[in-house]
Backbone as CSV, one residue per row, in Angstrom:
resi,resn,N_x,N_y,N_z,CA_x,CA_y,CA_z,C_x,C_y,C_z
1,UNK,0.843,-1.178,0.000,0.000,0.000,0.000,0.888,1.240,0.000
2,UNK,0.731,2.167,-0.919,1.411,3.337,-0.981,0.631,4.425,0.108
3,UNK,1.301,4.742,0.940,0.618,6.059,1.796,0.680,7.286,1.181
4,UNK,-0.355,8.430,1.593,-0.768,9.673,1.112,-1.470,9.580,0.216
5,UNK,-2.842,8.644,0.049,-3.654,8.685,-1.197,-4.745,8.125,-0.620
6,UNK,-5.864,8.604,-1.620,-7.092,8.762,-0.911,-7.864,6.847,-1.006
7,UNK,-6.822,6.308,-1.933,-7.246,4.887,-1.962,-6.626,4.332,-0.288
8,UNK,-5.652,4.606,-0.230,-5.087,4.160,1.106,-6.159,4.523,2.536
9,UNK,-7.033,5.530,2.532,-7.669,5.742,3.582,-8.538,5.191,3.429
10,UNK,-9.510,5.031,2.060,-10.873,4.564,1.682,-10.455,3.047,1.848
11,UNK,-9.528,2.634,1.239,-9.829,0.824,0.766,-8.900,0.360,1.838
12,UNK,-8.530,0.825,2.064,-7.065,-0.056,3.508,-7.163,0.482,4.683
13,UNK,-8.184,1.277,4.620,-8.465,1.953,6.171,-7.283,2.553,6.930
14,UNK,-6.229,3.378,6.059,-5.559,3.790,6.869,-5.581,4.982,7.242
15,UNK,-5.301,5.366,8.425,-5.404,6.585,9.146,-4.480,7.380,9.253
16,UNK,-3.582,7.003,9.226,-2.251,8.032,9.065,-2.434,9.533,8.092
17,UNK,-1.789,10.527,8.983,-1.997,11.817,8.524,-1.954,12.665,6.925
18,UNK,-0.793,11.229,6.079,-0.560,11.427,4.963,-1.430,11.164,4.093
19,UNK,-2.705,9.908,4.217,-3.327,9.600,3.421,-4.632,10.083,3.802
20,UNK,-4.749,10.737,5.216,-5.969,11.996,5.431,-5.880,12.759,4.300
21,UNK,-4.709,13.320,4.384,-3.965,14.729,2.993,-4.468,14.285,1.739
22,UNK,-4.098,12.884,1.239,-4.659,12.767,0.670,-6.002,12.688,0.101
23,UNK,-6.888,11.991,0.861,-7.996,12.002,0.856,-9.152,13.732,0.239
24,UNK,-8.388,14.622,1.174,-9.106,15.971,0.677,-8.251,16.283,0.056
25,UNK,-6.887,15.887,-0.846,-6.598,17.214,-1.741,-7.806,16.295,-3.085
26,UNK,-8.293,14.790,-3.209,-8.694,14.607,-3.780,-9.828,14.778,-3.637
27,UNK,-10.257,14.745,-2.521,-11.707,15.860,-2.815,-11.679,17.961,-3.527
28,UNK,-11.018,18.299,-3.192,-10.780,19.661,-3.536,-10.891,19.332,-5.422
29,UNK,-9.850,18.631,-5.544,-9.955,18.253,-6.715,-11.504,17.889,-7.949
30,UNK,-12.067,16.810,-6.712,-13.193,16.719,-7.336,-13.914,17.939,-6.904
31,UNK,-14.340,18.527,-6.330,-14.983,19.394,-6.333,-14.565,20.933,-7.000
32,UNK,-13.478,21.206,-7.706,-13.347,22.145,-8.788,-13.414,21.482,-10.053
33,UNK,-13.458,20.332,-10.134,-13.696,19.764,-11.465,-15.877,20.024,-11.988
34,UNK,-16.253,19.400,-10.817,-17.811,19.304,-10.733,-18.176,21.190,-10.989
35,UNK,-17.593,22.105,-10.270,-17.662,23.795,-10.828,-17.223,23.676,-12.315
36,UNK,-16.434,23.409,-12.781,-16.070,23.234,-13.842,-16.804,22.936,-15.034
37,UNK,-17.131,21.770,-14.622,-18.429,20.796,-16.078,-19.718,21.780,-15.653
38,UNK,-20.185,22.151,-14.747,-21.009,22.808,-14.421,-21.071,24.631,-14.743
39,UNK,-19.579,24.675,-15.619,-19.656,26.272,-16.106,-18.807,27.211,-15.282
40,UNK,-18.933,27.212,-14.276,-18.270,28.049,-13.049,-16.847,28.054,-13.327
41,UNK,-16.368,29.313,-12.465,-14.376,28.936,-12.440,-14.887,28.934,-10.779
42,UNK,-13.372,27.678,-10.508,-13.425,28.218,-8.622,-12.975,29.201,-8.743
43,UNK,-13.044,29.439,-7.146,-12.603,30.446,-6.646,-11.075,30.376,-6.440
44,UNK,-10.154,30.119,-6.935,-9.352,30.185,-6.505,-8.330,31.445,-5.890
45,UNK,-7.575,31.225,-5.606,-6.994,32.004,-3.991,-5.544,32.141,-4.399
46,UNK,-5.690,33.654,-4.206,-4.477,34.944,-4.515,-3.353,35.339,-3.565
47,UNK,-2.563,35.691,-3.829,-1.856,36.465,-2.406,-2.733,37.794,-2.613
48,UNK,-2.573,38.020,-1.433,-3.968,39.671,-1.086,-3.322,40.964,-0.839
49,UNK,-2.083,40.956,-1.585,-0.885,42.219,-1.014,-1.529,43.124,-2.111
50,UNK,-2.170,42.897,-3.365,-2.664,44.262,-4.323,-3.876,44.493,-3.505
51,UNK,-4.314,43.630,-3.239,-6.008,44.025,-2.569,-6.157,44.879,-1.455
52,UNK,-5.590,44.325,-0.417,-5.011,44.897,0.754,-4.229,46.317,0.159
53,UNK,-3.715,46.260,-1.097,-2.857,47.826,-1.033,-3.995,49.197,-1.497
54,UNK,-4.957,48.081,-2.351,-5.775,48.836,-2.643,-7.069,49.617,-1.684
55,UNK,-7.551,48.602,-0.498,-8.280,48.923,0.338,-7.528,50.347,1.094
56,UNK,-6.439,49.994,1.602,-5.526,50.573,2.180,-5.657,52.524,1.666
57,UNK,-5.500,52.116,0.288,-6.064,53.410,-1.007,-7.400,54.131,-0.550
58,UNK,-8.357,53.216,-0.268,-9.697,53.331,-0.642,-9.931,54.094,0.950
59,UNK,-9.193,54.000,1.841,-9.199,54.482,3.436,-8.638,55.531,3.577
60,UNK,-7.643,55.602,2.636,-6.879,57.190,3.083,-8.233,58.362,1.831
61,UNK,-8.696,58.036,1.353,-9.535,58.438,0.407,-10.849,58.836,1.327
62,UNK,-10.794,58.335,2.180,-12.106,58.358,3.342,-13.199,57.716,3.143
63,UNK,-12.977,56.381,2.808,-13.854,55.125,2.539,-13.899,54.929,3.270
64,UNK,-15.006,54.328,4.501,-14.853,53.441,5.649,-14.840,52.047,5.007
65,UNK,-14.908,51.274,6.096,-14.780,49.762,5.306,-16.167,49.062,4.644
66,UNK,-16.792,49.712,5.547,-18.263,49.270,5.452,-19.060,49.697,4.177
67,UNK,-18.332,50.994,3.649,-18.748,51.385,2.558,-18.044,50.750,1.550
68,UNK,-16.679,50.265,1.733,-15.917,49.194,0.842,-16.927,48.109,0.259
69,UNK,-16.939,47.624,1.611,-17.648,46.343,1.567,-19.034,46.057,0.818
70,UNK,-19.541,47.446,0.887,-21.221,47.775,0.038,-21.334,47.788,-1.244
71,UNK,-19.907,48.619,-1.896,-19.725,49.047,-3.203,-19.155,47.642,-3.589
72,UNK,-18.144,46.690,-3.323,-17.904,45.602,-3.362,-18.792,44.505,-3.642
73,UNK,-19.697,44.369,-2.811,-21.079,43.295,-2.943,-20.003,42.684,-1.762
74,UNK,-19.596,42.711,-0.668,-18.925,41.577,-0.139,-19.394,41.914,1.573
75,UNK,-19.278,41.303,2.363,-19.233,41.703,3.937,-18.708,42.309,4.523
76,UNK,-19.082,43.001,5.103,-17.748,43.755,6.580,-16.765,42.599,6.769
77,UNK,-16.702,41.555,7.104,-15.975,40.604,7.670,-15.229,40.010,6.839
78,UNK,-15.359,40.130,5.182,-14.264,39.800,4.427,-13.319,40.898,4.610
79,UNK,-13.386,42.141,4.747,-13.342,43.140,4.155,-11.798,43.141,5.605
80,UNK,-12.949,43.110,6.939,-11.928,42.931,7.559,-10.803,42.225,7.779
81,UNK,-11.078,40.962,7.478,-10.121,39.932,7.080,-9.196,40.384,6.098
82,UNK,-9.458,40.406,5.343,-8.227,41.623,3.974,-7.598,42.499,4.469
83,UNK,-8.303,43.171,5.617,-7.172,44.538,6.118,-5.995,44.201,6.705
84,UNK,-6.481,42.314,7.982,-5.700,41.811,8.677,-3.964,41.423,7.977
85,UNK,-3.177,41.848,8.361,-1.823,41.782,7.675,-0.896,40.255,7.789
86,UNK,-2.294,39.366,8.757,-1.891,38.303,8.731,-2.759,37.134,7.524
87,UNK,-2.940,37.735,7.085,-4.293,37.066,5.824,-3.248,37.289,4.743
88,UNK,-2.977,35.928,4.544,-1.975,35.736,3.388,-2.349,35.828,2.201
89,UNK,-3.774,34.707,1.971,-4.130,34.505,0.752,-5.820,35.002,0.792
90,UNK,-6.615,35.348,-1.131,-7.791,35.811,-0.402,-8.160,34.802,-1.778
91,UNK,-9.271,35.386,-2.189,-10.544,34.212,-3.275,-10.026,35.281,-4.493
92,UNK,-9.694,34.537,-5.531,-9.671,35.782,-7.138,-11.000,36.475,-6.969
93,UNK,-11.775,36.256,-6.444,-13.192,36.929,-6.842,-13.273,38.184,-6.101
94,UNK,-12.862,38.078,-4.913,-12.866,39.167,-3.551,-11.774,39.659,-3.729
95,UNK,-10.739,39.765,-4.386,-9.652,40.043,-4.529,-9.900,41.332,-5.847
96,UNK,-10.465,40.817,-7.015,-11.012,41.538,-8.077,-12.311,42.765,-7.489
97,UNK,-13.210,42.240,-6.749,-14.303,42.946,-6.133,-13.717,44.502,-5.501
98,UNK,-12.698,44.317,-4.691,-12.280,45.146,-4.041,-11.403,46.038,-5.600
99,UNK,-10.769,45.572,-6.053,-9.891,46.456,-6.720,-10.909,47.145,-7.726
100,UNK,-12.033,46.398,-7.667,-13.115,47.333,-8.649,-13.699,48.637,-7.980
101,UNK,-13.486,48.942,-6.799,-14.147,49.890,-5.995,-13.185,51.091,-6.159
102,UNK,-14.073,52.576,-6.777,-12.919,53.373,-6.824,-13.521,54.403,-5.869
103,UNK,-12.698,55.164,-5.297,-12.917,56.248,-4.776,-14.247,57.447,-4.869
């Protein structure tokens, strides 16, 4: 049995942490494929240093966030999350949303 694969957890019952990993990167997998045949792009996930530079823009401009977040279509709570300087990565979609918001 090869470990780190999603056959190893399903058919050999193994539990080990590598073939957990496995298990959901092959779900992730299937589930951007199923968006896919179904039309959609995922969401996939950006570094957030333009987004964040841009919000950043949109504040010294005298945007509050909340008004970010309105003109955006997105939540206060993404919005805040984006400001956080520990938020590495964000969604292409929320990432684009924000940089569409001008002053």
């Amino acid at each position: 049995m090869t470990h780190g694969t999603a056959t190893g957890w399903r058919h050999h019952k193994c539990r080990c942490d590598a073939c957990h990993a496995g298990l959901l990167d092959e779900a992730k997998v299937a589930w951007a494929m199923k968006a896919v045949r179904a039309g959609r792009v995922p969401a996939t996930r950006i570094p957030a240093g333009v987004a964040r530079w841009h919000l950043r823009r949109l504040e010294a401009a005298g945007m509050t966030r909340m008004e970010v977040a309105r003109r955006a279509g997105l939540s206060a709570g993404t919005i805040s999350r984006l400001a956080d300087p520990k938020t590495k990565l964000v969604s292409r979609i929320t990432a684009a949303a924000v940089r569409n918001v001008v002053p």
